[in-house]
DRENMINU-461722 format. One record per residue (C-alpha): residue in one letter; x, y, z. Coordinates in steps of 0.05 Angstrom, whole numbers, plus 5000, padded with zeros to 4 digits. Example, Ala and Ser with C-alpha at 12.3 -4.5 7.8 and 13.67 -1.06 7.14 Angstrom:
BEGIN
A524649105156
S527349795143
//
This chain:
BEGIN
X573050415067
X578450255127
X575049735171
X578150035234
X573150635222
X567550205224
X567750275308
X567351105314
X562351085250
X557550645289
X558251065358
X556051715318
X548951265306
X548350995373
X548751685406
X545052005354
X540151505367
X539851495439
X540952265452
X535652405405
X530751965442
X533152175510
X530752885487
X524452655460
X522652225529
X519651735488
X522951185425
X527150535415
X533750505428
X535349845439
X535149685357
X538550285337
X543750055385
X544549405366
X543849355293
X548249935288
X554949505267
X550249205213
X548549865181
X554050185189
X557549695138
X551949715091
X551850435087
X557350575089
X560450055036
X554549725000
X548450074990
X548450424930
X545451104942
X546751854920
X543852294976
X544852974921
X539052444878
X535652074924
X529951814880
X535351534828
X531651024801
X536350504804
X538950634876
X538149994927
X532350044967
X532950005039
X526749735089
X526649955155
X521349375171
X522749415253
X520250165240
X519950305315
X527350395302
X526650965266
X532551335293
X537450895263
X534851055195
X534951895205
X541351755240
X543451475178
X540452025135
X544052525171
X550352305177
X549852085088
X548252845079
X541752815053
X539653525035
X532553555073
X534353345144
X539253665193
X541553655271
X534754135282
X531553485255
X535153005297
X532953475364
X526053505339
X524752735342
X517952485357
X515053155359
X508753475323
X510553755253
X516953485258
X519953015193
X523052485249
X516752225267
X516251655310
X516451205249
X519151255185
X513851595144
X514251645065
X515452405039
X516752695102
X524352585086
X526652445012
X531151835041
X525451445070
X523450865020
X516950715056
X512350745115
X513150335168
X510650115235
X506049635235
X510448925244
X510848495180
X508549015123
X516149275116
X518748575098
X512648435057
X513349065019
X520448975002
X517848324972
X514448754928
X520349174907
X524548604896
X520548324841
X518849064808
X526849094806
X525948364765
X520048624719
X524049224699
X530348934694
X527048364639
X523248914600
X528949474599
X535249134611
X540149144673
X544149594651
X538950134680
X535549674732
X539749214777
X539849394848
X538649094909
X532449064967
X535749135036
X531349095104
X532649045172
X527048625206
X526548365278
X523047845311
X516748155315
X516948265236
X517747525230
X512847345282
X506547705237
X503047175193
X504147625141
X511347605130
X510246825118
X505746945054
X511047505034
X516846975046
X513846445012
X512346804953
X519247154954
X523146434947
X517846184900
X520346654851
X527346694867
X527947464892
X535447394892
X536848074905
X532348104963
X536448075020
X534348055104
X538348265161
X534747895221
X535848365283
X536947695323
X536947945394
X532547475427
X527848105466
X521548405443
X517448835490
X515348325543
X521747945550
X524747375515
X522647085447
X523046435477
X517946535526
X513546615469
X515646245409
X519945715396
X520445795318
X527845615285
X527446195240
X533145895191
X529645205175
X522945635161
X526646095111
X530145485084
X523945095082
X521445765035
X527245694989
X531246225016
X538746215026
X540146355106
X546346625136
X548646705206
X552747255232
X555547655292
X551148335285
X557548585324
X563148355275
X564748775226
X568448275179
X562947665186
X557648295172
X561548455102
X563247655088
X556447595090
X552748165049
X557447924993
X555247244997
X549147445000
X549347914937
X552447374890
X546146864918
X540846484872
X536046584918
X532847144974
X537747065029
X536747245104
X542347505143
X541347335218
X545447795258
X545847535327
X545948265366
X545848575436
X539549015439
X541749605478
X549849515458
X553649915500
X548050085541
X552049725602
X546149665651
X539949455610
X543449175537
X540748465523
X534648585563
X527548885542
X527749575590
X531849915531
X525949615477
X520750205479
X523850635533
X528851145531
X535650935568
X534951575622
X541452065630
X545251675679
X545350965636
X547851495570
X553251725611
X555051125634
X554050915561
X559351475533
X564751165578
X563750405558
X564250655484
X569951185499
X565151615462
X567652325492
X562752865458
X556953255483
X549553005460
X549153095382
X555453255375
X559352875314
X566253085315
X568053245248
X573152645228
X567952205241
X562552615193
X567152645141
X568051835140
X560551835138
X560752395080
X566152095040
X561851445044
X556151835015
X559051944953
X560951244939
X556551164881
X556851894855
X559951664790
X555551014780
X549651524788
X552851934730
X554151334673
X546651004693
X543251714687
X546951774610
X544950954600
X537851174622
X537651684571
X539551264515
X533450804527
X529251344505
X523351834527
X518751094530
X523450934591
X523151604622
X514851614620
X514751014658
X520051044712
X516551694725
X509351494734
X507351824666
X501551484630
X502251374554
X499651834505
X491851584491
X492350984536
X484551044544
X483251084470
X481150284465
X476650484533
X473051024514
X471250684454
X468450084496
X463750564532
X461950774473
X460350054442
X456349934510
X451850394505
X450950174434
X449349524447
X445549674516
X451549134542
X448748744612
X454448484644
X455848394721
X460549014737
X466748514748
X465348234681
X465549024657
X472849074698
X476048554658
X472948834594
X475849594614
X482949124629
X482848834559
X481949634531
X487649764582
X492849284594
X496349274523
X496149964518
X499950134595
X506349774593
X508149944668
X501349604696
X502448924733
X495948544755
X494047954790
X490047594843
X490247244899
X487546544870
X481646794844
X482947054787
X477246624752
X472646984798
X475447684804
X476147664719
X483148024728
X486747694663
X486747894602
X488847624536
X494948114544
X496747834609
X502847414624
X504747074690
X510947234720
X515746684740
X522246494772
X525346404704
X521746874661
X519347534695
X517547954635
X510547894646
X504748314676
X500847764713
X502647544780
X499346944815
X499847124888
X496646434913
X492446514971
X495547075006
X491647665010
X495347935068
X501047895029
X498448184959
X496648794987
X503248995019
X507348684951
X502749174918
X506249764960
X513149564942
X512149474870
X508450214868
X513750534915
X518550204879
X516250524813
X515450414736
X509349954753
X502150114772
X499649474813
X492849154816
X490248634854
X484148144859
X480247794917
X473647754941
X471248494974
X469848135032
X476447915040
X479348505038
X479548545109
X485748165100
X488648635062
X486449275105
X492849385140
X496149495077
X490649905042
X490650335101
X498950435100
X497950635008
X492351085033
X497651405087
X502151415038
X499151674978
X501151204926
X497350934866
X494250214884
X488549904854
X484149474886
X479948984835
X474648684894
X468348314868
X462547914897
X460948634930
X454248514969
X448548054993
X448847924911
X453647384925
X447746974944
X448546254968
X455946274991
X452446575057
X454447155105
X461646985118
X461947175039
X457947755038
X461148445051
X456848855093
X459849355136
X466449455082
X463550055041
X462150385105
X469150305137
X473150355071
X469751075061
X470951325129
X478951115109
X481551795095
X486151785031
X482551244989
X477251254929
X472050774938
X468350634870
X461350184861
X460050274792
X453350224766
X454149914697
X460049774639
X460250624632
X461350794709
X465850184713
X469950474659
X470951194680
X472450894751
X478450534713
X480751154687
X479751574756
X484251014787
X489951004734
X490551794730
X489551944813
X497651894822
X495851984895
X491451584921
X489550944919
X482150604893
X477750054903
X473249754854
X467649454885
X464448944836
X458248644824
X456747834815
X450547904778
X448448224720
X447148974714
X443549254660
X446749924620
X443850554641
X448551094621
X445451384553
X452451874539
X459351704563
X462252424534
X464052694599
X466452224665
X460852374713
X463951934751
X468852294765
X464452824809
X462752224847
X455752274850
X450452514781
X443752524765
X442951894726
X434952024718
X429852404733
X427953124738
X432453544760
X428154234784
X422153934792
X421753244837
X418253084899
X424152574930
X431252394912
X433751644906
X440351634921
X443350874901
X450050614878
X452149954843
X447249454838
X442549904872
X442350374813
X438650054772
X432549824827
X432150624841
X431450734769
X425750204767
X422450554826
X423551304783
X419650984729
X413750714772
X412351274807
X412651714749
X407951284723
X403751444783
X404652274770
X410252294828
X416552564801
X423752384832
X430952444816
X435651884827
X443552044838
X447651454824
X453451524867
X459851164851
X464151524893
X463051894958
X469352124971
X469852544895
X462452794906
X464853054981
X469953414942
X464953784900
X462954494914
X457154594956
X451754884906
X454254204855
X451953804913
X445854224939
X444854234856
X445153374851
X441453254924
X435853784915
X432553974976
X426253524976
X426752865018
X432652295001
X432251555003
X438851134996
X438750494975
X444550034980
X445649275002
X450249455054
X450849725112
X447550405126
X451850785172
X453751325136
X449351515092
X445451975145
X449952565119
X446152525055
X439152355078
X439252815139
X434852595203
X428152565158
X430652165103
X431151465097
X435350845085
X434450155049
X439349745073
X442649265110
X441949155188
X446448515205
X449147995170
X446347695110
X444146975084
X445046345047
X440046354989
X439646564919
X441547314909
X434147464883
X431347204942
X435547564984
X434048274963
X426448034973
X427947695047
X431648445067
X427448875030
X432249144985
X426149224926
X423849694878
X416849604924
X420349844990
X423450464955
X416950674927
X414150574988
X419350935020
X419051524969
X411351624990
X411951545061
X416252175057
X413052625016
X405552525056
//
């Protein structure tokens, strides 16, 4: 590539960029404008990419993390020649139905790596594809994995206490081919950095075992010295590129009115003329797109030698870079249910997780686990499981420390990434520190499993600030995730194998301290699975309807057998997954619910289970926060008992 290109290359972004917002009346411009140097050498020399095969495997990956830039990244796209955007695209930023959305959003455009938007979850993700490039390159070899992780991250992605638990972790294990480019303009959207922070961004990165670089963002030759310093690094390296927001934007570059606004006709204009930049709006004269084309193909016949290298390694190889679970990977799990029932097995359900991981984990090779220092607690290892280090990553175990922010978005990049299926461990109650993230895989679609125990007021005497009320209720009104509370070892199982085989959704396991005892009798068909069953009872015939999940299940079932005992027939409906009994057919539900009065029980909140009960039913649950005590006493103090739901069951049916 001639370096005296680079100039005209970079103009067809900023215009692209700016025009497009201009049109749209609404964007950022001033990133796009002033990291447009930076990508224009990456792109356009660097990056290994085939637009004709965007999701080769082995491509580099490339993080938009200051998302709100978003045009620099289709401005990009278009000008590489990637096959599903155009100039109609370009116009058609920001608006409804459109693929340019305001932020980069994964599958709307096959170029797009990732979702982002919110500040700090681009840079942590990338984290995350960093070290799935590691884990695949030990276990397959480099000569079909070894590529790079490039983001572009501003101030404000730095600035989000997430990005220091995705740092840290990143030069713990040496993410060498992780590498930064800090948009280093000194602005965010009320003024100057310094008026808010005083942070020396290179000792903190160094102080996180990261090599730091400093650049011009505006010199072309520092730009390239650099990204090959960085590529031949021992460690994650950041790139700060000092830049003009705004460049060449001759009335409001370096200042924060070109941040979130767009730069009005009269400052383009004036723009066009300080940049000698003498086409219409979205016009790319056709020298200039055929540098960008020619650029495109750079890697055409890398693409070609990896794809036959790829196919040498075998159909094993292909399976997982695709997603595809092994033939019978459930053989050793099914044969646990089956051994549970047997033996009537009473375990607390995160005690039944790790069991189901010890049936699973030798028998995926693309599943990676871990927790976020609680590992002891959440029961995530295995005997198959091996930790992952900075000098040996051919392992399946990562120990994330406490950083629960950052687990969650690592677990993103490493499923994006592909060829692993993450999950993760904390407490469900800290899970709120994960939520951002959660909510961005449930956006996105993308397989992420969520191991979270110590589920309800069953936690017991670590008190209320441990004890997850209102999660249930807010992770089930999250469109796009499952949310499992299994029952027993059988539930627990088949919610394991809902999790691994939904390719498009994330799940959430929430898990039980205490002991539950088995009540499935036949594991032959994953009930599970229609998210909500008749565990016991009467079907036809029944007075009420106890509707109960987890721990729960088991006190309805108590109650079932009391009242029966008493001539009073009920049905209880264990219900281990709202969102995949929602999805059932109306007469399956009207079939499971009957049409007699319903009682939920659950030691959580109870906002939402009106839709089930209706205005005449009723609800055992939780009103506020809970309590320090012993878990026993607990249910007693909040009348979570097999006492109130009989009661409740005869109040109804007077």
């Amino acid at each position: 590539m001639d370096t005296s290109n680079y100039k005209e290359m970079s103009s067809a972004i900023r215009f692209l960029s700016a025009d497009a917002i201009e049109k749209a009346k609404s964007g950022h411009p001033g990133m796009p404008l002033g990291m447009a140097d930076v990508a224009t050498v990456l792109f356009s020399r660097y990056i290994k990419l085939s637009p004709k095969h965007p999701k080769w495997f082995d491509r580099d990956r490339f993080v938009l993390s200051a998302g709100h830039g978003s045009m620099l990244l289709y401005s990009l796209l278009y000008l590489m020649g990637y096959e599903d955007i155009d100039i109609d695209d370009i116009k058609n930023f920001r608006q409804l139905g459109s693929k340019t959305a305001g932020h980069p959003e994964y599958g709307h455009l096959s170029g797009i790596d990732i979702t982002t938007g919110p500040l700090g979850q681009g840079i942590s993700s990338a984290v995350g594809m960093a070290l799935a490039e590691r884990i695949l390159a030990s276990k397959y070899g480099d000569d079909v994995c070894s590529h790079y992780t490039y983001v572009i991250a501003g101030d404000g992605c730095l600035m989000e206490g997430i990005s220091e638990e995705a740092i840290s972790l990143a030069g713990h294990l040496k993410l060498n081919k992780l590498i930064v480019f800090w948009d280093n303009n000194n602005i965010t959207i009320d003024g100057q950095v310094d008026k808010s922070s005083s942070t020396d961004q290179i000792k903190r990165f160094q102080a996180c075992n990261w090599n730091t670089l400093e650049v011009d963002g505006h010199n072309y030759q520092a730009i390239e010295k650099a990204i090959e310093t960085a590529q031949k690094s021992s460690k994650p390296t950041l790139i700060a590129c000092k830049t003009k927001i705004g460049f060449g934007a001759p009335n409001k570059c370096g200042t924060s009115k070109c941040h979130g606004s767009p730069l009005g006709e009269e400052e383009i204009a004036l723009m066009r003329k300080e940049l000698d930049w003498n086409y219409a709006p979205f016009e790319i004269p056709a020298e200039i797109a055929e540098l960008w084309q020619k650029a495109s193909h750079r890697s055409d016949a890398e693409y070609s030698a990896w794809e036959q290298r790829a196919k040498a390694k075998g159909q094993s190889f292909q399976d997982v870079i695709s997603g595809k679970l092994p033939k019978n990977w459930d053989k050793d799990l099914n044969a646990l249910k089956e051994k549970a029932i047997k033996e009537s097995t009473k375990v607390a359900t995160r005690k039944a997780s790790q069991m189901c991981l010890e049936a699973i984990v030798p028998n995926i090779p693309e599943i990676v686990g871990g927790s976020a220092d609680l590992a002891a607690s959440n029961l995530t290892l295995t005997q198959a499981s091996r930790t992952i280090t900075a000098s040996d990553y051919n392992g399946n175990n990562i120990m994330y420390g406490i950083r629960e922010h950052a687990m969650g978005a690592i677990m993103n990049g490493m499923a994006l990434h592909g060829g692993i299926i993450p999950f993760g461990g904390t407490f469900f109650v800290f899970s709120d520190y994960m939520r951002p993230a959660m909510r961005l895989a449930a956006l996105m679609g993308i397989r992420v499993i969520y191991v979270l125990t110590h589920d309800s007021i069953g936690v017991g005497e670590d008190g209320p600030t441990h004890q997850p009320i209102e999660h249930l209720a807010s992770y089930r009104c999250m469109p796009g995730i499952l949310t499992f509370r299994p029952c027993d070892v059988v539930e627990t199982a088949e919610a394991w194998q809902i999790a691994l085989t939904t390719e498009n959704k994330p799940s959430l396991l929430a898990l039980s301290r205490q002991n539950l005892p088995m009540l499935r009798t036949s594991a032959k068909e994953n009930l599970s699975a229609k998210g909500g069953y008749i565990i016991a009872g009467d079907v036809k015939n029944r007075a009420a309807t106890i509707i109960a999940t987890g721990s729960e299940v088991s006190l309805a079932v108590e109650a079932y057998n009391r009242l029966k005992e008493e001539g009073i027939n009920t049905a209880v409906v264990s219900m281990p997954c709202c969102e995949l009994f929602d999805a059932q057919d109306d007469k399956y539900q009207e079939e499971v619910l009957g049409t007699c009065p319903r009682i939920a029980v659950e030691a959580a909140s109870k906002f939402g289970w009106e839709r089930y009960v209706g205005l005449k039913g009723d609800i055992i649950g939780m009103d506020g926060f809970g309590a320090s005590g012993p878990a026993e006493k607990l249910y007693s103090y909040f009348g979570i008992t097999v006492e109130e739901v009989i009661d409740a069951v005869k109040n109804l049916i007077k």
